[in-house]
Legacy VTK file of the C-alpha trace (Angstrom):
# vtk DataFile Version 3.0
C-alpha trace
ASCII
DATASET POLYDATA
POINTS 481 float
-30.406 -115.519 49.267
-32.356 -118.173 50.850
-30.382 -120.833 49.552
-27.038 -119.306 50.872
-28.609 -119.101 54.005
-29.910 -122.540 54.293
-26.200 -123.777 53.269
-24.887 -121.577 56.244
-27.228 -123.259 58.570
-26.017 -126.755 57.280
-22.528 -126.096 58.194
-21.762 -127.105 61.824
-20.970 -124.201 63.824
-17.176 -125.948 64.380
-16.408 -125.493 60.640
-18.405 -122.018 60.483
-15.994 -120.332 63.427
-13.383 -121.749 61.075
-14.049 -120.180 58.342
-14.864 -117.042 60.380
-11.189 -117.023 61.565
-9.613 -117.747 58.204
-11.149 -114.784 56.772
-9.890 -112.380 60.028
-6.537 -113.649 59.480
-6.594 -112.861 55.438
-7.903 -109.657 55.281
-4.626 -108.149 56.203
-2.919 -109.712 53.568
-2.868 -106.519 51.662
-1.478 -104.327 54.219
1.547 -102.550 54.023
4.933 -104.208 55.157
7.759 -102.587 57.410
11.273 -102.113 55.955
14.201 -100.807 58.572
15.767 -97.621 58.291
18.784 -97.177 60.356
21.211 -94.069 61.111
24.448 -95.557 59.587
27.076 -93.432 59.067
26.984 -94.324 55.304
23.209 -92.806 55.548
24.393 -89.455 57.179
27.438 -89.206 54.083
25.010 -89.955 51.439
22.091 -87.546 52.505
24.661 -85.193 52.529
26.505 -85.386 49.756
26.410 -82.686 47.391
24.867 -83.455 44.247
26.182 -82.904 40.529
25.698 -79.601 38.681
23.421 -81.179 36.064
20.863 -82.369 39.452
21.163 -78.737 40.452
19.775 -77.568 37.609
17.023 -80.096 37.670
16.194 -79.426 40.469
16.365 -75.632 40.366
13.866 -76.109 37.508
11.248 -78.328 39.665
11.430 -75.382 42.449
10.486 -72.809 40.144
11.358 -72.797 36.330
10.475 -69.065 36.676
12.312 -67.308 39.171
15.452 -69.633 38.879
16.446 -70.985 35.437
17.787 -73.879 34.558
20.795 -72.034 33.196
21.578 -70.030 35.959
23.222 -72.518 37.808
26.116 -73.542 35.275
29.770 -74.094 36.565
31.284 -71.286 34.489
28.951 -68.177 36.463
29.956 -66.493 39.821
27.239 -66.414 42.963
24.463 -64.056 43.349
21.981 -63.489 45.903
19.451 -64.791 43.728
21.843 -68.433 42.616
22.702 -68.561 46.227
18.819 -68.256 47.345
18.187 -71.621 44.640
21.448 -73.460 45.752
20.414 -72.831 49.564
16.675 -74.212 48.820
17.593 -77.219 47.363
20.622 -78.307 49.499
19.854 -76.774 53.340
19.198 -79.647 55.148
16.696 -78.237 57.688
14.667 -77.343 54.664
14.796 -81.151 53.397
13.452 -81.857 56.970
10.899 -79.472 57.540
9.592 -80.620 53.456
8.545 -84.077 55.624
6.596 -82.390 57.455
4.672 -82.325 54.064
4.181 -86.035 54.197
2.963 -86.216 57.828
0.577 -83.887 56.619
-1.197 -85.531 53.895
-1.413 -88.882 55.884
-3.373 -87.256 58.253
-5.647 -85.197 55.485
-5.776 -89.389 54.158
-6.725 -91.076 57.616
-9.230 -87.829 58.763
-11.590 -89.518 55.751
-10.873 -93.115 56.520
-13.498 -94.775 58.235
-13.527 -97.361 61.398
-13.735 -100.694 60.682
-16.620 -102.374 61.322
-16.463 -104.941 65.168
-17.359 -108.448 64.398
-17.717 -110.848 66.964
-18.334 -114.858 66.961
-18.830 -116.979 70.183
-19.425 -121.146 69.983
-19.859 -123.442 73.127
-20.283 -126.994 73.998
-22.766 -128.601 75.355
-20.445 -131.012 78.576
-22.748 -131.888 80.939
-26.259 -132.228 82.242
-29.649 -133.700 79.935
-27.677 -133.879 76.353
-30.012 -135.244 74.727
-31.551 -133.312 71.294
-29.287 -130.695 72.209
-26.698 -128.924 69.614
-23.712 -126.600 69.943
-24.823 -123.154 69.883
-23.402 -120.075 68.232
-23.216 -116.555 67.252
-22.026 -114.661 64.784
-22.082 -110.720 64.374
-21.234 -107.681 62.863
-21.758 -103.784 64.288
-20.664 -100.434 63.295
-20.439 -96.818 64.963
-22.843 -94.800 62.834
-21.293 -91.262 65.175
-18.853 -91.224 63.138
-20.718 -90.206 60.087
-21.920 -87.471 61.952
-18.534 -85.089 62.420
-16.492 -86.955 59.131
-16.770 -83.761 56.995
-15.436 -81.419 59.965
-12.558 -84.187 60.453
-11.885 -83.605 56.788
-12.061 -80.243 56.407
-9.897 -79.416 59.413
-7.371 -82.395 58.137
-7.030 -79.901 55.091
-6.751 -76.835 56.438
-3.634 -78.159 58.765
-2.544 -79.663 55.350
-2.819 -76.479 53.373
-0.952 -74.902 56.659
2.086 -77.183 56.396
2.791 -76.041 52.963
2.820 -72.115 53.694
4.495 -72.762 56.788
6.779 -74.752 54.850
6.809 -72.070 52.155
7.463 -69.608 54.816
10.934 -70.909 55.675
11.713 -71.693 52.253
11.421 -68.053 51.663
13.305 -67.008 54.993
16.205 -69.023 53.814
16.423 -67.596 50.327
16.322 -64.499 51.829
19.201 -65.541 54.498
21.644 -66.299 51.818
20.970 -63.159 49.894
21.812 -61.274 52.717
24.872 -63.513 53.391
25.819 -62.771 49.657
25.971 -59.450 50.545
27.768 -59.603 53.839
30.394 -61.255 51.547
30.210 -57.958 49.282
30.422 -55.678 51.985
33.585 -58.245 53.873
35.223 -57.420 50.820
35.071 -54.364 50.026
36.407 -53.588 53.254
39.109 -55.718 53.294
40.288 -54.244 50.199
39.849 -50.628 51.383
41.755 -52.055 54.372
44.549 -53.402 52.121
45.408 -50.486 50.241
45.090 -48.427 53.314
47.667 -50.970 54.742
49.640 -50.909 51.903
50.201 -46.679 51.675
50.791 -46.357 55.402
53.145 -48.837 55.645
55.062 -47.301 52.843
54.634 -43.929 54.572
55.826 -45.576 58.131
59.025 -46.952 56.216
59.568 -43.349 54.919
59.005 -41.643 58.043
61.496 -44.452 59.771
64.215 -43.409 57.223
63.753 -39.733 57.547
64.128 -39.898 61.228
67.707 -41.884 60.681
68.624 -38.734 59.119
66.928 -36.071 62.051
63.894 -35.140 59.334
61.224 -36.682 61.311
60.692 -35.591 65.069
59.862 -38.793 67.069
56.028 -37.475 67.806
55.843 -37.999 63.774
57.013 -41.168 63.593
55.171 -42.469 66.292
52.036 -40.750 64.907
52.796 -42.818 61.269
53.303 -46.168 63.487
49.802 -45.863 65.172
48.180 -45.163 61.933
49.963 -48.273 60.087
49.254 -50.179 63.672
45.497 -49.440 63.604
45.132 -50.438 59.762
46.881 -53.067 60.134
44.484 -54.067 62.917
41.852 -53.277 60.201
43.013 -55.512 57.580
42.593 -58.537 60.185
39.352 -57.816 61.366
38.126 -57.414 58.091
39.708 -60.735 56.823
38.016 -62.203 59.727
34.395 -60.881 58.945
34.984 -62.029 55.175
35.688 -65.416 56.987
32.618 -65.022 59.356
30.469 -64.309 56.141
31.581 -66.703 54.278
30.401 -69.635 56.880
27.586 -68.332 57.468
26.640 -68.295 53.238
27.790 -72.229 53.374
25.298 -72.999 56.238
22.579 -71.577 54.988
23.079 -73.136 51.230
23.964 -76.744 53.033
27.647 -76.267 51.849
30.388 -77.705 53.995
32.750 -75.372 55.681
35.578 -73.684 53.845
33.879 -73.907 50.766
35.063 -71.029 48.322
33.252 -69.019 46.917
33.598 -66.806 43.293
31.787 -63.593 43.696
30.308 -61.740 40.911
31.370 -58.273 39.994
27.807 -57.402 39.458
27.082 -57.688 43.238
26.530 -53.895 44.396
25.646 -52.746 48.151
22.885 -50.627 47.662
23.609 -46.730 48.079
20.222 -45.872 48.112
16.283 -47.073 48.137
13.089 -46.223 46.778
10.231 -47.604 49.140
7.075 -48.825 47.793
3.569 -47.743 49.244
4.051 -47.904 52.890
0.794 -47.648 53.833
-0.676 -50.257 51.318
2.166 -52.273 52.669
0.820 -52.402 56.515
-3.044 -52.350 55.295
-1.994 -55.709 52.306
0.627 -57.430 54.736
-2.001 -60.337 56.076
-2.877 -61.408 52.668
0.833 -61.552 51.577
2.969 -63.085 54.344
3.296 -66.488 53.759
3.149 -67.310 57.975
0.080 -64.862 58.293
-1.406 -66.844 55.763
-0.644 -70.482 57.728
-1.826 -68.873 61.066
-5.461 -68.606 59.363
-5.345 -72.173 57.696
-4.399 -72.921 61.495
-7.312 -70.994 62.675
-9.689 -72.596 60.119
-8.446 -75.696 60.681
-9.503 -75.175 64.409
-12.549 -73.846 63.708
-13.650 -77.019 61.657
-12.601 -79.013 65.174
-14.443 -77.409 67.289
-17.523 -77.802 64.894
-16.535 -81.450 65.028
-16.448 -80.967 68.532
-20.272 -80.067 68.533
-21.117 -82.509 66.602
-19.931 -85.125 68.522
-22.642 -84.406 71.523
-24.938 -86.673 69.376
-24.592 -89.798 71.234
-22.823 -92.646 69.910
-25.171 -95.648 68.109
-23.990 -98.883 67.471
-26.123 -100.867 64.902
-25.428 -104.657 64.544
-26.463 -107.753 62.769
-26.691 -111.406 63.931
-27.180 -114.575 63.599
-27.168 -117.177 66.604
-28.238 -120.778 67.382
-28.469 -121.801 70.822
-28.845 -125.880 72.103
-31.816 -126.809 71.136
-30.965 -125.762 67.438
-33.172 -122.659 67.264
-32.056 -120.464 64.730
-32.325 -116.711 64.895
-31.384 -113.604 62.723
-31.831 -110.216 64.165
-30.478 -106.656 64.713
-29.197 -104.775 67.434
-28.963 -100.883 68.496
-26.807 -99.454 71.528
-27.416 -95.572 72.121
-25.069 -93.634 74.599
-27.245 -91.497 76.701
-25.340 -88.405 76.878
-26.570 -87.785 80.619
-23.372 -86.880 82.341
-20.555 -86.632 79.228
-21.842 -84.178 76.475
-18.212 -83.278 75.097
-18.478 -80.394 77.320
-14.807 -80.411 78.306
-13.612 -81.427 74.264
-15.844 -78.572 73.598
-14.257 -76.245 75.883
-10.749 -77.311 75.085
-11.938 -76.821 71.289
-13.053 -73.006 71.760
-9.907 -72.074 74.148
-7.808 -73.139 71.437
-9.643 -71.519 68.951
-9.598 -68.354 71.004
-5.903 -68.778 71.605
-4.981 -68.760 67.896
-7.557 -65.867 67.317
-5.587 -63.646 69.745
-2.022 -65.162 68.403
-2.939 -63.926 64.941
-4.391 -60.331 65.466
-0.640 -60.215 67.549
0.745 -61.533 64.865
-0.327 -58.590 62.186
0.316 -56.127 64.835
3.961 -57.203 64.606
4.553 -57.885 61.456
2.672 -54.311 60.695
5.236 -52.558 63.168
8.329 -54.437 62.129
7.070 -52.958 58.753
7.261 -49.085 60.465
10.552 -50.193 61.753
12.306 -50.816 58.623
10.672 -48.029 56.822
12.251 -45.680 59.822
15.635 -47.540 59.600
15.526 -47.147 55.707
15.141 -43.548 55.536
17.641 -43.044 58.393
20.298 -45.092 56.435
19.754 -42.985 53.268
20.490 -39.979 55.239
23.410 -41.395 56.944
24.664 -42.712 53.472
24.243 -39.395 51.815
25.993 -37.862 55.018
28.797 -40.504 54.752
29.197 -40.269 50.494
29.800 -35.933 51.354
32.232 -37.367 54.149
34.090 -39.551 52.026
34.696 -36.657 49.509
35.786 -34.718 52.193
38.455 -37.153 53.801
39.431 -38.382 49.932
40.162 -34.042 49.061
41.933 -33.707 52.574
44.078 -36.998 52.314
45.127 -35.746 48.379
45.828 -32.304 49.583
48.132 -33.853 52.812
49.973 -35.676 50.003
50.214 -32.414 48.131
51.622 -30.616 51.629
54.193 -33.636 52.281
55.863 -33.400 49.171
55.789 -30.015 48.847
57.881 -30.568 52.363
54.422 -28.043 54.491
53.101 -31.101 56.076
54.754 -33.421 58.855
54.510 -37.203 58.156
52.303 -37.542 61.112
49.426 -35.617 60.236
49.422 -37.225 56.559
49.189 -40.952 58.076
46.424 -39.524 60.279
44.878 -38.181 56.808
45.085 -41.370 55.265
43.771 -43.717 58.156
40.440 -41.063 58.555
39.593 -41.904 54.898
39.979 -45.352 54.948
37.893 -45.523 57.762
35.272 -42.565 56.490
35.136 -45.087 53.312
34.599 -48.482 55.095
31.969 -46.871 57.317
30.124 -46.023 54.159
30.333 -49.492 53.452
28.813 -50.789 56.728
26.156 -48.515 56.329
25.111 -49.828 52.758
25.219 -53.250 54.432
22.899 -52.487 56.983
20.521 -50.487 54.218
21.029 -54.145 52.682
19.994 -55.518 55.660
17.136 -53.492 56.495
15.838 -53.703 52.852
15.312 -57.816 53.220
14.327 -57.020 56.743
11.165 -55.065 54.874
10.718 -57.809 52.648
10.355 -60.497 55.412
7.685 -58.036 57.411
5.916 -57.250 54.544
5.842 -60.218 52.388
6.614 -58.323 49.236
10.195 -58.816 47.469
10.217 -55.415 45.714
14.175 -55.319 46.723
14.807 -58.772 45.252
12.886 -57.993 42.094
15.215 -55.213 41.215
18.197 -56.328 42.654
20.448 -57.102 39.169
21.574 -60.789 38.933
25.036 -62.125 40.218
27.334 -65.109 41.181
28.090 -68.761 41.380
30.498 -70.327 43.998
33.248 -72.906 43.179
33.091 -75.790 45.617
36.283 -77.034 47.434
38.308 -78.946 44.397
35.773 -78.421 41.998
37.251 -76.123 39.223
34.638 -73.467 37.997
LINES 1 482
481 0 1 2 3 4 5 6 7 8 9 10 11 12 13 14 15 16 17 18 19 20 21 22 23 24 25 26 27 28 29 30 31 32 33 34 35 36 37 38 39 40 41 42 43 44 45 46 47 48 49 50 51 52 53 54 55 56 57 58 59 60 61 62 63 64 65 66 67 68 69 70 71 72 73 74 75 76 77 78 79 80 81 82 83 84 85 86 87 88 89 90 91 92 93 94 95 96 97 98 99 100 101 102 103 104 105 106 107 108 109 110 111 112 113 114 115 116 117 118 119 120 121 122 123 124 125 126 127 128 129 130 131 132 133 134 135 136 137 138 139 140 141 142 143 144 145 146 147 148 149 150 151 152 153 154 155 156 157 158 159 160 161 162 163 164 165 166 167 168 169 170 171 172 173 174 175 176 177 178 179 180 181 182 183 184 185 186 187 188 189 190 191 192 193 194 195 196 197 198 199 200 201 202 203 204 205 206 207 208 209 210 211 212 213 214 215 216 217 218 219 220 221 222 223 224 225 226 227 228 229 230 231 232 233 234 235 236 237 238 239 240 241 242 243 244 245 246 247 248 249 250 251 252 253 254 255 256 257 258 259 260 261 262 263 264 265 266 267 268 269 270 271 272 273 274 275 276 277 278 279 280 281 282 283 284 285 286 287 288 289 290 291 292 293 294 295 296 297 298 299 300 301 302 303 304 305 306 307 308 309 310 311 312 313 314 315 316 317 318 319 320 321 322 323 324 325 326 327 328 329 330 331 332 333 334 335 336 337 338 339 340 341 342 343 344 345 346 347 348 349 350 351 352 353 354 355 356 357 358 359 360 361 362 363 364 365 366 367 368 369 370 371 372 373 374 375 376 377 378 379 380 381 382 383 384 385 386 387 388 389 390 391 392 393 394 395 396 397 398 399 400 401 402 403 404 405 406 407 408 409 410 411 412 413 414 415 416 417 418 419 420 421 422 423 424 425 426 427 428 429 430 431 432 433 434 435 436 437 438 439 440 441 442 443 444 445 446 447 448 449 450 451 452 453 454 455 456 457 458 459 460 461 462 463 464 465 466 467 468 469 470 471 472 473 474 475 476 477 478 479 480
């Protein structure tokens, strides 16, 4: 040690700055390098492009080799709510985005533990002017470091890891609200269709009855008042039919948004997709008391709040006043030599971090109050559904008895038309109540669809998805299945 020192103090203080500066400028020769990334519309086209089947299934595997199969995502198979829920969270782009967020994450949780460099400072002079003789250049050369930072590092940490573990279940959180989007747009499909087929054949057996009733009053067998009675009914189906077609249309883009499909793709419904008729609701009350520990965003909002917590600690902590500890070594003109240390303390007289502080615990109080709001929602969204549910399956019983009702009237007004006891009119009004007793009891299985996932979303517990049987695959635009 001695000998390196005395060859330090050999070296004129010229050649020493040099060396001093070569070694600033080479120490961030390992850094990292920056590389362009521009918005081209060749970028936009290729992020968006579609990948192959066999990616699909690779990537359905990474996601969860569990829940979604490799296999289920083959060509040859029809969509489901459950295929459409894998295509939808590999391809949505907003989910691709928000999985960044990921990144951002983790570089933080990486810099929270990353110390500050350490300051070092050099200063040389000349002696120009004045009594020059026996006098040198002088010098100084030295290095400090911010020991306060030592002090709050674990807090930094810990908070940097709570936010980290919160970008995931946030992340989670929408992954899961998306599945759960393009279920329920699998079964709008269902339910478009259904109607539009009960609107069809509706369509189709009033406009034969309409042509009947036209020829029949050619020949004086149908009063007018019948005939315009059959030409509102085929009229009003007819209307039907279209706005039916145009909610299978509706549906349809919506279930290609949501799965990151362009628009008009077509898709190849299973016939293993069933509206439900009916429901059997888990433990209601387990549900409210369990929902915090389930919901993936109740579960985020207290990795939030932790992570807060840990910052105002860190906030605390950083009253301890900042010290500076250095090293040096210095010559001044008349070649004196000296090594020494030096200590700066802050002395927290007027800024104590009272106002970080403050800030800290507002914050803190803020997401305390957000979360208990939070619960209370989610735990009366929960009530909500549960009332809706058990009001559908009433409704839906009511509308199944109704069905039979209008189905036994419609066959006995055939029965009364050909047996020549029943005017045209009032069997086209027959037929047009039991189309529309039937698609009512489809809307209302829709909505008992809809309020089903609506409890799974407030509760956090997919006890509809679980027993929901599998289903079917979609063909894209000029891709054969």
């Amino acid at each position: 040690m001695k000998f390196y020192h005395g060859y330090w103090r050999g070296i004129p203080p010229p050649r020493q700055l040099a060396w001093v500066a070569a070694l600033v400028l080479l120490l961030p020769a390992g850094c990292q390098s920056y590389h362009s990334r521009p918005l081209t519309p060749g970028a936009v086209a290729q992020a968006l492009k579609i990948p192959p089947w066999r990616q699909l299934r690779v990537a359905v595997e990474k996601t969860s080799a569990e829940q979604f199969p490799k296999t289920m995502l083959a060509p040859s198979q029809a969509i489901t709510p459950n295929r459409a829920a894998a295509l939808a969270l590999i391809l949505n782009p907003s989910l691709r985005a928000l999985r960044d967020a990921h990144g951002e994450a983790s570089a933080q949780l990486l810099q929270s533990g990353i110390l500050t460099n350490p300051q070092l400072t050099a200063s040389a002079g000349l002696v120009t002017g004045g009594y020059r003789t026996d006098t040198f250049s002088p010098y100084g050369i030295g290095v400090s470091w911010n020991l306060r930072q030592l002090i709050d590092r674990q807090a930094r940490i810990s908070s940097a890891r709570y936010q980290f573990q919160q970008v995931d279940l946030e992340v989670a959180w929408r992954e899961w609200q998306t599945a759960e989007a393009a279920r329920l747009a699998v079964y709008a499909i269902a339910a478009a269709k259904a109607q539009l087929r009960e609107a069809r054949r509706a369509q189709r057996e009033l406009g034969r009855t309409y042509q009947l009733a036209r020829r029949a009053s050619t020949l004086g067998l149908v009063t007018l008042f019948d005939l315009g009675l059959a030409l509102h009914a085929n009229q009003r189906v007819e209307a039907l039919v279209l706005t039916s077609r145009q909610r299978l249309q509706r549906s349809a883009a919506d279930l290609a948004r949501v799965m990151g499909l362009p628009p008009g793709t077509v898709f190849t419904l299973s016939h293993s997709v069933r509206l439900p008729a009916t429901a059997r609701l888990p433990n209601v009350a387990q549900l409210e008391q369990t929902v915090a520990s389930r919901r993936l965003d109740l579960l985020a909002l207290r990795m939030g709040y932790q992570s807060q917590q840990e910052q105002l600690r860190a906030a605390v902590l950083r009253q301890f006043p900042s010290v500076n500890i250095g090293f040096e070594q210095a010559s001044d003109v008349n070649n004196v030599h000296r090594t020494g240390f030096a200590v700066s303390i802050d002395l927290p007289i007027f800024d104590r971090n009272q106002g970080r502080i403050a800030q800290a615990r507002a914050t803190r109080q803020t997401l305390y109050d957000h979360y208990m709001a939070r619960v209370f929602s989610a735990r009366s969204d929960i009530g909500q559904a549960v009332v809706n549910i058990r009001s559908l399956r009433r409704r839906i019983r009511q509308a199944q008895s109704t069905v039979g009702k209008y189905d036994d009237l419609a066959s006995r007004a055939r029965q009364g038309l050909q047996a020549h006891s029943l005017d045209i009119g009032a069997y086209a009004d027959a037929v047009e109540q039991r189309e529309r007793a039937r698609i009512r009891l489809l809307q209302l299985q829709y909505q008992l669809a809809q309020n089903l996932i609506a409890l799974e979303l407030a509760s956090g517990d997919d006890f509809f998805t679980k027993r929901a049987p599998p289903t079917e695959v979609f063909n894209h635009r000029g891709e054969t299945p």
